[in-house]
GULOKE-377121 format. One record per residue (C-alpha): residue number from 1; residue in three letters; x, z, y. Coordinates in steps of 0.25 Angstrom, whole numbers, plus 5000, padded with zeros to 4 digits. Layout:
// GULOKE-377121
{NUM,"Ala",{X,Z,Y}} ...
***
This chain:
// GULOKE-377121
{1,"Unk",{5498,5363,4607}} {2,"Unk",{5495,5351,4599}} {3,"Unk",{5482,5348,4608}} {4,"Unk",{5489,5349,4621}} {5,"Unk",{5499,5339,4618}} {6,"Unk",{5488,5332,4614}} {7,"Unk",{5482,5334,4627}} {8,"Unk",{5493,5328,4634}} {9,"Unk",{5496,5316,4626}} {10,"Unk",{5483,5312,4630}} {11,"Unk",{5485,5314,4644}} {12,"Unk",{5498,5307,4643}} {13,"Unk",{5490,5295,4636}} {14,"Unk",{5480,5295,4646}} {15,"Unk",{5490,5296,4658}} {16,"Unk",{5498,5283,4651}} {17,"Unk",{5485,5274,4649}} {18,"Unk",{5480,5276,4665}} {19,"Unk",{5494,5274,4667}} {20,"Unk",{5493,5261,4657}} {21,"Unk",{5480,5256,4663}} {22,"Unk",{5485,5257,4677}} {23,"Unk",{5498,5248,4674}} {24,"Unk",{5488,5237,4670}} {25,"Unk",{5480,5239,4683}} {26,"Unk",{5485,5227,4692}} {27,"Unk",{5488,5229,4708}} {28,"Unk",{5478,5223,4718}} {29,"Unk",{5487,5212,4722}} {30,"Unk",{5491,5208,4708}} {31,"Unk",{5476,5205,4705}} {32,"Unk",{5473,5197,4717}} {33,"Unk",{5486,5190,4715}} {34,"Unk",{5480,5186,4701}} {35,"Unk",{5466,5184,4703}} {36,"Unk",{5468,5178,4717}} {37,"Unk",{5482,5169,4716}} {38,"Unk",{5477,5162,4728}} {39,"Unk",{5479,5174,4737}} {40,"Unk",{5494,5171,4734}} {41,"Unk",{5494,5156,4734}} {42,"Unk",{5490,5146,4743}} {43,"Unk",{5479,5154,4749}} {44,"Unk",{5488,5168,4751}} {45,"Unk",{5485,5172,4764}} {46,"Unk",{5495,5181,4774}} {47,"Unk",{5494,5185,4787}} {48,"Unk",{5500,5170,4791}} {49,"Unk",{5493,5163,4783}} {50,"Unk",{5485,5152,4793}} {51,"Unk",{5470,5148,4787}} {52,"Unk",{5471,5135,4779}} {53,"Unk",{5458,5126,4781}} {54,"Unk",{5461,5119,4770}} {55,"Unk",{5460,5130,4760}} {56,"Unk",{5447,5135,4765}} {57,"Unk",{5439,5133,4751}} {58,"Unk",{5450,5141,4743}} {59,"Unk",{5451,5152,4753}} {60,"Unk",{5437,5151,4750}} {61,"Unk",{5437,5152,4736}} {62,"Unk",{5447,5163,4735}} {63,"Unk",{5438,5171,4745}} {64,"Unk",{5425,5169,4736}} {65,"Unk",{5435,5171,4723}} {66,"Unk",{5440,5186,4730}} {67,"Unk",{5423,5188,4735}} {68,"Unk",{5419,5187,4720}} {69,"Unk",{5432,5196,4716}} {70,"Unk",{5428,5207,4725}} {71,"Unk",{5414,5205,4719}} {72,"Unk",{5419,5208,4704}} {73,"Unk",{5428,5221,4711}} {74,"Unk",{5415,5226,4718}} {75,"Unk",{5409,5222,4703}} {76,"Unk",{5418,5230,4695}} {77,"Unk",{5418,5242,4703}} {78,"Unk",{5403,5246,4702}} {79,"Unk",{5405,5242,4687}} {80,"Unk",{5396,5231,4687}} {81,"Unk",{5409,5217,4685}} {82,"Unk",{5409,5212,4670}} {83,"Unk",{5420,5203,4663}} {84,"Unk",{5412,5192,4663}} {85,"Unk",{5407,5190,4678}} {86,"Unk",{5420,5194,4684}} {87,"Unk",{5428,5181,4690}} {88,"Unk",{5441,5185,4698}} {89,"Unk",{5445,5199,4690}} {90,"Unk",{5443,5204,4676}} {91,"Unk",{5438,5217,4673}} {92,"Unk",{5451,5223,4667}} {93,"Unk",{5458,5221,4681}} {94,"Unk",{5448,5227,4687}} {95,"Unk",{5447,5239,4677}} {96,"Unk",{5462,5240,4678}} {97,"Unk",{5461,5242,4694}} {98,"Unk",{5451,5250,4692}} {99,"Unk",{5458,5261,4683}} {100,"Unk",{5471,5257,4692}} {101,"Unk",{5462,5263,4705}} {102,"Unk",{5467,5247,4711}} {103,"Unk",{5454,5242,4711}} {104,"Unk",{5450,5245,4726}} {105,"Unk",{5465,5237,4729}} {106,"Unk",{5460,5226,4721}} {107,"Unk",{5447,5225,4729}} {108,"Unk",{5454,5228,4742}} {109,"Unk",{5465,5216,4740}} {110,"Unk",{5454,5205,4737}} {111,"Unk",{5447,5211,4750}} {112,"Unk",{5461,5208,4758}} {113,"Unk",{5463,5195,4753}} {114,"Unk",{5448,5191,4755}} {115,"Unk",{5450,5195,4771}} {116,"Unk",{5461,5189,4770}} {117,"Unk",{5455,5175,4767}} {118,"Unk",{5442,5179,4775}} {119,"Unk",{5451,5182,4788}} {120,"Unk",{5461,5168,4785}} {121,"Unk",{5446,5159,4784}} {122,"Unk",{5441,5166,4798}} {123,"Unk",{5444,5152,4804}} {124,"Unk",{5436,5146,4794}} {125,"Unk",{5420,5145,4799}} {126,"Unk",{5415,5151,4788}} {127,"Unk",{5426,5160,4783}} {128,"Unk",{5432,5162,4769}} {129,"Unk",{5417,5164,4762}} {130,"Unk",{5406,5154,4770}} {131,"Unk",{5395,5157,4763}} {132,"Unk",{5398,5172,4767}} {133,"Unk",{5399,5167,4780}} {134,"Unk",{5385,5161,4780}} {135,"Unk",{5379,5173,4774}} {136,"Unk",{5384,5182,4784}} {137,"Unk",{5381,5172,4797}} {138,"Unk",{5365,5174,4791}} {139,"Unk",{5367,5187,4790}} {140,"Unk",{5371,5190,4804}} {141,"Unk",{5363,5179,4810}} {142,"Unk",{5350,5185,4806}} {143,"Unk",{5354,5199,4810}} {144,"Unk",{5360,5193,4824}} {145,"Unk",{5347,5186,4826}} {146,"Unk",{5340,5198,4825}} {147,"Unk",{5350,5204,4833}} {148,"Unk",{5350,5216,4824}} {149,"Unk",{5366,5216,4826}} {150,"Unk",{5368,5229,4818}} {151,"Unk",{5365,5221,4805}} {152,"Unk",{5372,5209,4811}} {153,"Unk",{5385,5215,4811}} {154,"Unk",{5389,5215,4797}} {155,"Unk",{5388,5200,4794}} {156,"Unk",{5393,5199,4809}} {157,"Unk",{5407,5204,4806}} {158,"Unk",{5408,5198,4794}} {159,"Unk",{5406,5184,4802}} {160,"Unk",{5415,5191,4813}} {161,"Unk",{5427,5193,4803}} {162,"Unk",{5426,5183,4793}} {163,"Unk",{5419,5172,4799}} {164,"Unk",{5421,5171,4813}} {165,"Unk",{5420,5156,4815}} {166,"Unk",{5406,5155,4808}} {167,"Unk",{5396,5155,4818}} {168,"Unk",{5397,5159,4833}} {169,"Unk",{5385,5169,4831}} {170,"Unk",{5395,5177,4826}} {171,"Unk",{5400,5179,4838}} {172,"Unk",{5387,5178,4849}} {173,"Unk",{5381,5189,4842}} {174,"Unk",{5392,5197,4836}} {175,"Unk",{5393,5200,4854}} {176,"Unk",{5380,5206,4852}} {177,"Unk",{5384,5214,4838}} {178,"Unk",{5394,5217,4843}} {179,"Unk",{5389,5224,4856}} {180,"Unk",{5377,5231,4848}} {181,"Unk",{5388,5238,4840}} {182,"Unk",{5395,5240,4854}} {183,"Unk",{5382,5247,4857}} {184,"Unk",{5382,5256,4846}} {185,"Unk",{5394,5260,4847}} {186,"Unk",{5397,5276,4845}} {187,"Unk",{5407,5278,4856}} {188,"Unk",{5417,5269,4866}} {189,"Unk",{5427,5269,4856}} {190,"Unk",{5417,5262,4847}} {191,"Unk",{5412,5253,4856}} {192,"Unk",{5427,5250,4860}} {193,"Unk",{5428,5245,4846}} {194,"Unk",{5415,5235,4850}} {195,"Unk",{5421,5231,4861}} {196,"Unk",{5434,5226,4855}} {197,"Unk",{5423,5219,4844}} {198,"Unk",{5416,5212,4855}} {199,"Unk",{5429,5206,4860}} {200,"Unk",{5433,5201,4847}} {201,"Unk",{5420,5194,4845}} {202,"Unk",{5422,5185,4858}} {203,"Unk",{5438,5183,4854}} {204,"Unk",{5432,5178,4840}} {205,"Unk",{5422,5169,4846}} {206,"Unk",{5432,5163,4857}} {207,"Unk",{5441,5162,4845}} {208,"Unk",{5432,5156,4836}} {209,"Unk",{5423,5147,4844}} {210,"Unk",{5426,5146,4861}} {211,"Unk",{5434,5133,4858}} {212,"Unk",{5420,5125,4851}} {213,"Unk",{5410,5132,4859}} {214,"Unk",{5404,5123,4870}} {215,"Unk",{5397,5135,4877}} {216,"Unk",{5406,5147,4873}} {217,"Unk",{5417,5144,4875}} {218,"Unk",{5430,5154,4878}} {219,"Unk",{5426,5155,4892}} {220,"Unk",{5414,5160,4889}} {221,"Unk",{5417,5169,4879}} {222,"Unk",{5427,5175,4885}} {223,"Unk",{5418,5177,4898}} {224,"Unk",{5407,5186,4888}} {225,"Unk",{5420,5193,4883}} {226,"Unk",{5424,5197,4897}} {227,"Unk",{5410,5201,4900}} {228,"Unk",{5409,5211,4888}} {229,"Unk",{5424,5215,4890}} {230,"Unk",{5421,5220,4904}} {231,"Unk",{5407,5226,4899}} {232,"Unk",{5410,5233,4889}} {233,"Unk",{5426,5237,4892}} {234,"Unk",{5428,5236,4906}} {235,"Unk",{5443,5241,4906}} {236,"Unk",{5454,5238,4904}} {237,"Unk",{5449,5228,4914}} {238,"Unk",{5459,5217,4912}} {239,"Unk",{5454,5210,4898}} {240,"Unk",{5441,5207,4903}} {241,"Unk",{5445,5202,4916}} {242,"Unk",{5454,5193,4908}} {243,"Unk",{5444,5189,4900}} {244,"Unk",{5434,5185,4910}} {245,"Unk",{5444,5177,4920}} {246,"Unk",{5447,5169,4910}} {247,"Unk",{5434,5166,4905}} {248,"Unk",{5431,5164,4918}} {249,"Unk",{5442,5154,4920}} {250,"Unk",{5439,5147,4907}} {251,"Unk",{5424,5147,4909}} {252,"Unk",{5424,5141,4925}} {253,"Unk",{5410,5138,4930}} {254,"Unk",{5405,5140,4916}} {255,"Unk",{5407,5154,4915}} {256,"Unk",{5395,5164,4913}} {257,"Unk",{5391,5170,4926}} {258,"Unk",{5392,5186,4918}} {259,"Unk",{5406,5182,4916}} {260,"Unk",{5408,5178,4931}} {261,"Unk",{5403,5190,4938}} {262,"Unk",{5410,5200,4926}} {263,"Unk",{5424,5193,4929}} {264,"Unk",{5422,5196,4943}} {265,"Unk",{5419,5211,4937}} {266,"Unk",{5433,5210,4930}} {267,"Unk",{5441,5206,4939}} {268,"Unk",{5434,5215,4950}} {269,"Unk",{5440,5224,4940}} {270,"Unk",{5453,5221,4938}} {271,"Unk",{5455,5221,4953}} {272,"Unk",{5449,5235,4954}} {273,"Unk",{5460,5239,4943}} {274,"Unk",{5471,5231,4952}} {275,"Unk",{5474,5221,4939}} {276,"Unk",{5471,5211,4947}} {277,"Unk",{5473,5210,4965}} {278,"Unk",{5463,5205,4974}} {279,"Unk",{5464,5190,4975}} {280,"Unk",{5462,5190,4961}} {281,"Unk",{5448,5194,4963}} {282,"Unk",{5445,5185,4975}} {283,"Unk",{5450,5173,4965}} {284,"Unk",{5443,5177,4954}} {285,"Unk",{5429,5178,4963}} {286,"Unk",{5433,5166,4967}} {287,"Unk",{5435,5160,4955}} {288,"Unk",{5421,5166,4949}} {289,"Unk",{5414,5160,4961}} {290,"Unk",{5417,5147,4960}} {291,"Unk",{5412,5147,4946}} {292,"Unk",{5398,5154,4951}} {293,"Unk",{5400,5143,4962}} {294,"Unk",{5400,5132,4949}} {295,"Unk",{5390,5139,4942}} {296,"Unk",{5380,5138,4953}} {297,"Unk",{5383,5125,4956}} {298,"Unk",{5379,5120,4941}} {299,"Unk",{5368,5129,4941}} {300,"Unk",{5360,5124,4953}} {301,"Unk",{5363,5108,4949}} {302,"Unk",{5356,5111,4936}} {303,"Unk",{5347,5117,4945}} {304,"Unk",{5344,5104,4952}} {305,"Unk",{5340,5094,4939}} {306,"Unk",{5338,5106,4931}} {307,"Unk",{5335,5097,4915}} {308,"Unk",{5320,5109,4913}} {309,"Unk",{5316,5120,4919}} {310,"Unk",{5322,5128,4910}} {311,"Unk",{5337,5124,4914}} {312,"Unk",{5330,5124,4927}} {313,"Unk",{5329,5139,4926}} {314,"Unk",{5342,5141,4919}} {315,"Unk",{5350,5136,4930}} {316,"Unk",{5341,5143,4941}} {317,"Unk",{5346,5157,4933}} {318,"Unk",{5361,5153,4931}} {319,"Unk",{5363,5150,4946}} {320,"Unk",{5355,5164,4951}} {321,"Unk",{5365,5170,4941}} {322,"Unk",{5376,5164,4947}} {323,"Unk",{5373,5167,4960}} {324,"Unk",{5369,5182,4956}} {325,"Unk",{5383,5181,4949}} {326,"Unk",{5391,5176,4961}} {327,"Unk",{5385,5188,4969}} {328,"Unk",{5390,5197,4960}} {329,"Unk",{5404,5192,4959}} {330,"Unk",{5403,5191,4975}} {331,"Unk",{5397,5207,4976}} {332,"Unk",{5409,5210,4967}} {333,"Unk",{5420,5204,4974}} {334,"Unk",{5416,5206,4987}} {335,"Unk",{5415,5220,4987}} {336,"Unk",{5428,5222,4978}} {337,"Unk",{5441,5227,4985}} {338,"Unk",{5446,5213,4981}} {339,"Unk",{5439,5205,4991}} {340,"Unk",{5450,5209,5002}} {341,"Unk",{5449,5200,5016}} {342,"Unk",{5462,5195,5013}} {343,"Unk",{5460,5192,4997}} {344,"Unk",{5447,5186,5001}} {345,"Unk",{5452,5177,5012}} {346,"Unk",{5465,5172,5004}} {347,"Unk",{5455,5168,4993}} {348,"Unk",{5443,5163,4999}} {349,"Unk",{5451,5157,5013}} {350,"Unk",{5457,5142,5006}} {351,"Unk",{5443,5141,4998}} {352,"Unk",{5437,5141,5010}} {353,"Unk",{5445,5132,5017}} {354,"Unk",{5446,5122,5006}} {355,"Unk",{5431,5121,5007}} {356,"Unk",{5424,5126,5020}} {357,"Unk",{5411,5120,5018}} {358,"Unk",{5410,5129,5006}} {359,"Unk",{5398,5137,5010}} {360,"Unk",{5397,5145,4998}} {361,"Unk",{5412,5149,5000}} {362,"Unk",{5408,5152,5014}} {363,"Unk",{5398,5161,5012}} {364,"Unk",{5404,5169,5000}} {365,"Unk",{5418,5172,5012}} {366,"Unk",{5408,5176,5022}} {367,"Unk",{5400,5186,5011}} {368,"Unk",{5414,5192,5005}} {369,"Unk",{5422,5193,5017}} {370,"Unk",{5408,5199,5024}} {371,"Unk",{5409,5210,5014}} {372,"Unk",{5423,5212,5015}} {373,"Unk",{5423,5214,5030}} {374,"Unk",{5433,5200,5031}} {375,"Unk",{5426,5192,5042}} {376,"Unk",{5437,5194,5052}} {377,"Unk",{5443,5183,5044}} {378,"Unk",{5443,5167,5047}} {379,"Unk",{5437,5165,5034}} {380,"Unk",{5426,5172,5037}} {381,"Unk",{5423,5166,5050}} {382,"Unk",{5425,5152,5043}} {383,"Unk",{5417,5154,5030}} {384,"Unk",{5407,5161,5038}} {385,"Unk",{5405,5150,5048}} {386,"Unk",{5404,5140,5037}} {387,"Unk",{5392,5147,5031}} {388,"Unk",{5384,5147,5044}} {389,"Unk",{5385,5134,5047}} {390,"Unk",{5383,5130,5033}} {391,"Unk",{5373,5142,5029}} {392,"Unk",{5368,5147,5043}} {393,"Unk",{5361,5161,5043}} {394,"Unk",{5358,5171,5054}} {395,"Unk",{5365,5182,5046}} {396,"Unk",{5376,5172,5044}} {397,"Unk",{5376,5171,5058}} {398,"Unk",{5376,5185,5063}} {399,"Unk",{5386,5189,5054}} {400,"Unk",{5397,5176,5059}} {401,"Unk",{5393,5181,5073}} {402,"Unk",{5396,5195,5072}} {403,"Unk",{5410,5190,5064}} {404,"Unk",{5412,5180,5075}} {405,"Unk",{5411,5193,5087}} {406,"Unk",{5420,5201,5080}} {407,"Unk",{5431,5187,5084}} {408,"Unk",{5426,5188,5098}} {409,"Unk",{5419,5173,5094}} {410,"Unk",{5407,5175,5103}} {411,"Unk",{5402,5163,5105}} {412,"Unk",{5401,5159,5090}} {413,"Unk",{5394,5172,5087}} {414,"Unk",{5386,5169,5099}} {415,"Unk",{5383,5156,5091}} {416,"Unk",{5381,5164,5075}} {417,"Unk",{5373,5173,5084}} {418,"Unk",{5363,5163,5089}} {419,"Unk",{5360,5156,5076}} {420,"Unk",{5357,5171,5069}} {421,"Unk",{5346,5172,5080}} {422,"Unk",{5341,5157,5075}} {423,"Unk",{5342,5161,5060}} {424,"Unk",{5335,5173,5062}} {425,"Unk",{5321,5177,5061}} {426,"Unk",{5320,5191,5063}} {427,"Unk",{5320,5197,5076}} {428,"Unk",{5327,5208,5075}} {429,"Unk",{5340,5201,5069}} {430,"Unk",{5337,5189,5081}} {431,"Unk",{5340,5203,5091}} {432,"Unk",{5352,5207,5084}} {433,"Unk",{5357,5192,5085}} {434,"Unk",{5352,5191,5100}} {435,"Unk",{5358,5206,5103}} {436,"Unk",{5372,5201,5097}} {437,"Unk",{5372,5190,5105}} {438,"Unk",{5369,5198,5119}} {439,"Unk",{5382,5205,5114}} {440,"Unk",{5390,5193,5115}} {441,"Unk",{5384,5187,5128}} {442,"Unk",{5387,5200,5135}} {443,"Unk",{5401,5201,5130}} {444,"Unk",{5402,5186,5136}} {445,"Unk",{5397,5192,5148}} {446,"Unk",{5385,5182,5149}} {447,"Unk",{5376,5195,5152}} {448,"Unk",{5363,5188,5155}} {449,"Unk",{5363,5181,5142}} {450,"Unk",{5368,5196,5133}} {451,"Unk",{5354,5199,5141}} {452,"Unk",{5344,5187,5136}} {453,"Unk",{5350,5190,5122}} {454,"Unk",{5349,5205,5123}} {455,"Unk",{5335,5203,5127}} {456,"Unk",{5333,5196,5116}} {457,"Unk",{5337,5204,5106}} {458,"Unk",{5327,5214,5113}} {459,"Unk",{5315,5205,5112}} {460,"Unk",{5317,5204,5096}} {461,"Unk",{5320,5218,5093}} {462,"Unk",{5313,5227,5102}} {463,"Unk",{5320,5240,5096}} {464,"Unk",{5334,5234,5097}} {465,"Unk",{5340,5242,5106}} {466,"Unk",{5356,5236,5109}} {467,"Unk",{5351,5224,5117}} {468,"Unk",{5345,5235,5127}} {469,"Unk",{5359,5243,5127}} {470,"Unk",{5366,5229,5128}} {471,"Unk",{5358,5225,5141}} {472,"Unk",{5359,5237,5146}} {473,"Unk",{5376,5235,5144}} {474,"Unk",{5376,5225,5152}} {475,"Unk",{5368,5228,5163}} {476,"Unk",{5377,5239,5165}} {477,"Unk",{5390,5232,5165}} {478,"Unk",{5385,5220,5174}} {479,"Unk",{5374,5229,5184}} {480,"Unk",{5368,5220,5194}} {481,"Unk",{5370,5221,5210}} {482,"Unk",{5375,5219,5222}} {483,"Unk",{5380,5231,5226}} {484,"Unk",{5383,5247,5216}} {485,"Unk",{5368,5253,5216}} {486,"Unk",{5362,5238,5214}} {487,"Unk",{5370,5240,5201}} {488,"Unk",{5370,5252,5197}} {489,"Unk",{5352,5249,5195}} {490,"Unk",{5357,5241,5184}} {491,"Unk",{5358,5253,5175}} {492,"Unk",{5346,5258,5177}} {493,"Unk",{5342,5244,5169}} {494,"Unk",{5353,5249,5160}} {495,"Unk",{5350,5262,5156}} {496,"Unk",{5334,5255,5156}} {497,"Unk",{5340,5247,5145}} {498,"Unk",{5347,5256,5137}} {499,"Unk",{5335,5267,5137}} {500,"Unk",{5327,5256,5131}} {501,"Unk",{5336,5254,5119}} {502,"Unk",{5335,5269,5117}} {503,"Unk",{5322,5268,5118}} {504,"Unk",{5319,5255,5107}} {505,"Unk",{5332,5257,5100}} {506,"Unk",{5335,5273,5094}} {507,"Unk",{5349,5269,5087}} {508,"Unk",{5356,5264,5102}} {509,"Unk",{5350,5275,5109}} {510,"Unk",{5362,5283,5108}} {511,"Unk",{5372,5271,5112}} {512,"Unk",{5360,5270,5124}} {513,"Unk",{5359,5283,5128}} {514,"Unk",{5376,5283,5131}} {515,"Unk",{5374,5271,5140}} {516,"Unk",{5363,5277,5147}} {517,"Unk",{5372,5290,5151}} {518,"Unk",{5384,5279,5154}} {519,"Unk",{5375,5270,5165}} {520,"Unk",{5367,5280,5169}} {521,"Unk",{5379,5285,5180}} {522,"Unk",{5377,5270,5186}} {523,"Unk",{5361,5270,5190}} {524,"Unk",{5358,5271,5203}} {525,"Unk",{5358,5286,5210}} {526,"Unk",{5346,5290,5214}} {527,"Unk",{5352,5293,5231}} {528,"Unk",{5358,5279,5231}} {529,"Unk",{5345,5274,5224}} {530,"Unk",{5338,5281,5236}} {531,"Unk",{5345,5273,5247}} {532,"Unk",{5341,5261,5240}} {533,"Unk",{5325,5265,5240}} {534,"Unk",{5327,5266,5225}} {535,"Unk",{5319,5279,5219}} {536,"Unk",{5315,5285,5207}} {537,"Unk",{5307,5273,5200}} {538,"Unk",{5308,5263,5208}} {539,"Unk",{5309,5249,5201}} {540,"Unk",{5322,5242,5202}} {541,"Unk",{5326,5230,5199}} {542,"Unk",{5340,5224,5195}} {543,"Unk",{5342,5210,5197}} {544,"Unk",{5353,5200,5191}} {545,"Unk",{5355,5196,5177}} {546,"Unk",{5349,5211,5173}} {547,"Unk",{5336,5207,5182}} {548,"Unk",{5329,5219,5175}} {549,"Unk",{5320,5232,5184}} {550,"Unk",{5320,5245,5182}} {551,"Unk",{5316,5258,5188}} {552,"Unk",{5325,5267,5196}} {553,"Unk",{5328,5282,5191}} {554,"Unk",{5339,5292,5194}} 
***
């Protein structure tokens, strides 16, 4: 009996020691209150608080003060921290937490008000600790150099949080970092998560650096932002396409050429998703020639009086890009549902007029309306004219003639016609110039004439077989002869002529074969042929403008 009771006094003692020892134990707060009073001063910081320059050097102090603090806590738990070396707390406190289990709150609260500080100083260069700041900068400028960004990445986002106006490195390879971890990313959720980083980076940079930059400035940031938006998230459609067009409009003439041809991409795109309608696009193409328009302007007068050869070459690369880029946008937009005649004329019709001599202008509406199946319009005609009598060319040429036909103009295709047979140097293309042309003339009923052309197409393409079906057309509506049977020997010249474009020319033969069942009625029959001393054989002769000889069958 006596032993139990003994028994539970002890325990009772026990229970009021711990319960003794844990009174005494201070709260987190009440220890940083009283070994760091600044935190509730002058330098208590909240989430109002607005950085003071002026008391740099005792937020630094206070940082360094809670760095060796969290020293002698880290100390103290792997047994290791004596009375005499320790500087912000005693070993009593930290015993006292310790047994109190408030040890970890301590450590977790000097933590907080260090990031607190260390977030407040962001818009100091070198932060709330400097010297950390240049220890890491080395640190990740060696890994960076060796482009061994797995190991870069630790210093780099330290520098990324807490220094972020250091060093612009930061942010030219932290790109690169950042798109390696993209790469090793487990899944799309992961790389999601990369992707938002990415973002970050740019906003930090344009925050941090755009407006003292004399080469990367917003415009261009904002312009590699749009770039990677669109390359690796290519919906929702709408940030990437804001992006771009207003690095576009910030940047003008100088803005990359990737970032010209991919803000054509993202509008294309917003268009295909009906964000945006069709005149839109056409302003925006406009907009993005005009800046390849500047580009290659500067590019070929450095071309002129380049300073080496070096810049020499530089300059020769740029302007072959930007004329490699300006195809693109001019692909893109061309075959896009966007470039609709009526969009295409109401944009392109007062730039024209406002400069006609523009030949460049010209020769981008005769290309765009080509494609789009718009040459019926008088924009057309005039933009097309402009470019041949400023930039003459038989296909140039022959195309403005065939337009110029379909308006029943023929005697100004007869005139395009003619100049494509001067520009020409291949036969074959001088026979269909010759042949189109003997179209014209027989429709202007000048028949001789339609003959010396059709000839001519003959003489230069020996296996063309519609100048033979042409002639033979003619002689058969305008049959030579004073009386019926002195016409009706014309068509055995006709059908003479369309057997020989069977015969030199398989794909008319069929369209030859139907005339020949059609005129054949209208040759001579062989009793009337008789009375005339014509027989099987006998060489006739048909005079007139036709002037040809043939031989009489029935």
């Amino acid at each position: 009996m006596i032993k139990n009771r003994f028994k539970r006094f002890a325990l009772s003692l026990s229970a009021l020691l711990l319960s003794g020892s844990a009174a005494m134990s201070q709260s987190a707060g009440d220890v940083i209150s009283m070994k760091f009073p600044e935190t509730t001063g002058e330098l208590a910081i909240s989430t109002s608080t607005v950085y003071q320059p002026t008391l740099k050097s005792k937020y630094r102090d206070l940082y360094a003060k809670m760095n060796t603090g969290l020293s002698e806590i880290e100390k103290f738990e792997h047994g290791g921290a004596e009375a005499e070396v320790l500087e912000i707390f005693d070993i009593k406190t930290l015993k006292d937490m310790q047994k109190a289990g408030t040890l970890a709150d301590l450590k977790s609260a000097v933590l907080s008000e260090r990031h607190k500080i260390a977030n407040l100083m962001r818009e100091e260069k070198y932060g709330a600790d400097s010297a950390d700041c240049m220890r890491m900068i080395s640190m990740f400028q060696e890994y960076a150099k060796q482009q061994n960004y797995a190991d870069a990445y630790t210093s780099w986002t330290v520098l990324f949080k807490e220094y972020p106006k250091s060093t612009q490195n930061i942010y030219s390879n932290g790109v690169s970092i950042v798109k390696f971890k993209m790469s090793k990313a487990a899944n799309r959720k992961e790389q999601e998560l990369w992707i938002d980083t990415l973002m970050m980076v740019y906003d930090q940079r344009i925050k941090y650096f755009a407006a003292t930059s004399k080469n990367y400035g917003e415009a261009y940031l904002l312009g590699r932002k749009g770039v990677d938006l669109l390359k690796y998230r290519k919906s929702p459609i709408e940030e990437p396409y804001n992006i771009l067009s207003k690095a576009v409009d910030l940047g003008g003439k100088s803005t990359e050429l990737a970032v010209v041809q991919t803000a054509m991409q993202a509008t294309l795109g917003m268009f295909e998703s009906e964000k945006i309608d069709a005149s839109v696009v056409v302003d925006k193409y406009l907009q993005l020639n005009d800046i390849l328009d500047a580009q290659k302007t500067d590019f070929s007068k450095q071309l002129e009086n380049p300073a080496n050869d070096k810049a020499a070459k530089d300059a020769e690369s740029k302007l072959a890009t930007a004329k490699q880029v300006q195809g693109a946008i001019d692909q893109m937009f061309s075959t896009s549902k966007a470039a609709e005649c009526g969009a295409l004329n109401k944009a392109f019709e007062p730039r024209f007029n406002a400069n006609p001599n523009d030949v460049e202008m010209a020769e981008k509406i005769v290309k765009i309306f080509d494609s789009k199946g718009c040459t019926d319009l008088p924009l057309y005609e005039n933009a097309t004219a402009k470019l041949i009598e400023s930039k003459p060319s038989e296909l140039a040429c022959y195309n403005f003639a065939k337009m110029l036909l379909k308006k029943g103009k023929d005697d100004d295709a007869l005139k395009y016609l003619e100049q494509a047979v001067g520009f020409s140097e291949v036969d074959t293309m001088k026979a269909i110039y010759n042949y189109n042309i003997a179209k014209i003339y027989n429709d202007k009923k000048q028949f001789s004439t339609a003959k010396s052309y059709a000839l001519k197409a003959i003489s230069q393409k020996s296996n063309y077989g519609l100048p033979y079906i042409l002639i033979a057309i003619m002689y058969g509506a305008n049959p030579v002869g004073e009386d019926a049977f002195e016409r009706s020997k014309t068509f055995w010249v006709v059908i003479d002529k369309l057997q020989k474009a069977k015969a030199v020319d398989p794909s008319v033969a069929s369209e030859a074969q139907t005339l020949i069942n059609r005129f054949s009625g209208s040759c001579p029959k062989k009793e009337e042929a008789f009375m005339h001393s014509i027989t099987p054989g006998t060489s006739v002769t048909v005079g007139g403008w036709i002037g040809e000889s043939t031989t009489a069958r029935f």
